[in-house]
Every structure is written in structure tokens, then in C-alpha cells.
C-alpha positions as CSV (number, residue, x, y, z in Angstrom):
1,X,0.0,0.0,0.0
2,X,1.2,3.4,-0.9
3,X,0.5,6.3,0.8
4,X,0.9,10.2,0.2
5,X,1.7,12.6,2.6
6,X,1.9,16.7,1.5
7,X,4.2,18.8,3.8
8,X,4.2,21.9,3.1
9,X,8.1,23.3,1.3
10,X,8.9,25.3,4.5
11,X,8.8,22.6,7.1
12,X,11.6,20.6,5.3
13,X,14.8,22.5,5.4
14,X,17.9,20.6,4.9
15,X,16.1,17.5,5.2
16,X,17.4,14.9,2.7
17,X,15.8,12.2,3.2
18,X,12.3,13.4,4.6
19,X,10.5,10.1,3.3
20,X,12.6,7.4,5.1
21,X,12.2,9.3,8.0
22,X,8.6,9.6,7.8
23,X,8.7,6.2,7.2
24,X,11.0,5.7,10.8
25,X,8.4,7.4,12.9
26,X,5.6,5.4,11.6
27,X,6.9,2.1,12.3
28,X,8.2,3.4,15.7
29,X,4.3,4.7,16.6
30,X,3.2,1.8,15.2
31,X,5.5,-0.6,17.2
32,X,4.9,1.5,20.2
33,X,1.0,1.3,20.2
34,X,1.5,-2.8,19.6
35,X,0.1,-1.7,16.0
36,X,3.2,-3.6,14.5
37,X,4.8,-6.0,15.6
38,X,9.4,-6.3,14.9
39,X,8.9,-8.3,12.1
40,X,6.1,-6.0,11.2
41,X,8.5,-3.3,11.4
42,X,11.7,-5.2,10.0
43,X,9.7,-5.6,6.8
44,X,8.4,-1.9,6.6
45,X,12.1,-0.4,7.3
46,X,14.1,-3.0,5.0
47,X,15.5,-4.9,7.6
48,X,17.3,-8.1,7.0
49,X,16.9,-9.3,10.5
50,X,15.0,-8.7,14.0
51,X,18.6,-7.4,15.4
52,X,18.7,-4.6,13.4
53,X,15.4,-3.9,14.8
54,X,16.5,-3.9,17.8
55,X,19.6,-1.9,17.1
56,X,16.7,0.9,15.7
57,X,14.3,0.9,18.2
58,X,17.1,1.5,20.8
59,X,18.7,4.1,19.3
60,X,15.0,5.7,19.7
61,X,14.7,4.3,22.9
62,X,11.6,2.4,22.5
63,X,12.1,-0.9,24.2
64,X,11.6,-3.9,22.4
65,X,11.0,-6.6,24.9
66,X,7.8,-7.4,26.1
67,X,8.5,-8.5,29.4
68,X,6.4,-7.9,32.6
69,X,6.7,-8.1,36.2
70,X,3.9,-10.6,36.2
71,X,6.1,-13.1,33.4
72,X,8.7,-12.4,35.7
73,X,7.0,-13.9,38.7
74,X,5.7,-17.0,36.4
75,X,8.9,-17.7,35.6
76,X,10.4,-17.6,39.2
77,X,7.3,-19.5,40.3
78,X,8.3,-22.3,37.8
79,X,11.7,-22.2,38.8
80,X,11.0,-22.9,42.4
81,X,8.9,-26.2,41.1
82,X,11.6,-27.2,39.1
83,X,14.5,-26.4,41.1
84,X,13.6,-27.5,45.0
């Protein structure tokens, strides 16, 4: 899908490559919101792998690891079955 987006001439300066990093904020908003998911987003930006991904969202500082305290406490729960 292609889409269109006007901005008006005096907005964009010295921006060279105003596109791609339309294209950058989109899939970080979308990834953000849990509207995309990394391979979502690996495939938008061109990404050969779900590292480099990772490498992008942290330079932006948008964690990519889905982790809560409640997996957390699943995981140590199963631990302690596991491990007496």
C-alpha cells in the first residue's frame, strides 16, 4: 500500500531524506502502540533481520522486549517447582 503525505516546502529545510524518516516514525508509533509487531516493522524499514530492529528501536529508545513483572514472577514461580 502506498500512501501520500503533502508537507508543506517550509517545514523541510535541509532535510534529505524526509521520506525514510517519515517512514522511521511510523513504524516506531506503530510498534509503540502494539500496531506492528518487529517483524512488522523489519519488513516496513528494510531490515534483514529482527537485530537490526532492535539496534533501531534502541537508538530511539523504545524498548523492544515485552517482558512484565507478572512473566517475571511465572517464571520464578516455575523455577522454584523445578528447582527444590
Amino acid at each position: 500500500m502506498n500512501i501520500q503525505v503533502s508537507i508543506p516546502d517550509d517545514r523541510l529545510k535541509s532535510r534529505d531524506d524526509i521520506s525514510r524518516e517519515v517512514l522511521e516514525a511510523v513504524a516506531i508509533e506503530g510498534f509503540r502502540t502494539n500496531q506492528l509487531s518487529t517483524a512488522q516493522v523489519r519488513r516496513l524499514l528494510g531490515f534483514e533481520t529482527r537485530f537490526e530492529v532492535h539496534e533501531f528501536l534502541g537508538k530511539h529508545k523504545i524498548p523492544w522486549v515485552n517482558y512484565s513483572i507478572e512473566d517475571a514472577e511465572r517464571e520464578i514461580e516455575l523455577l522454584r517447582e523445578l528447582v527444590p
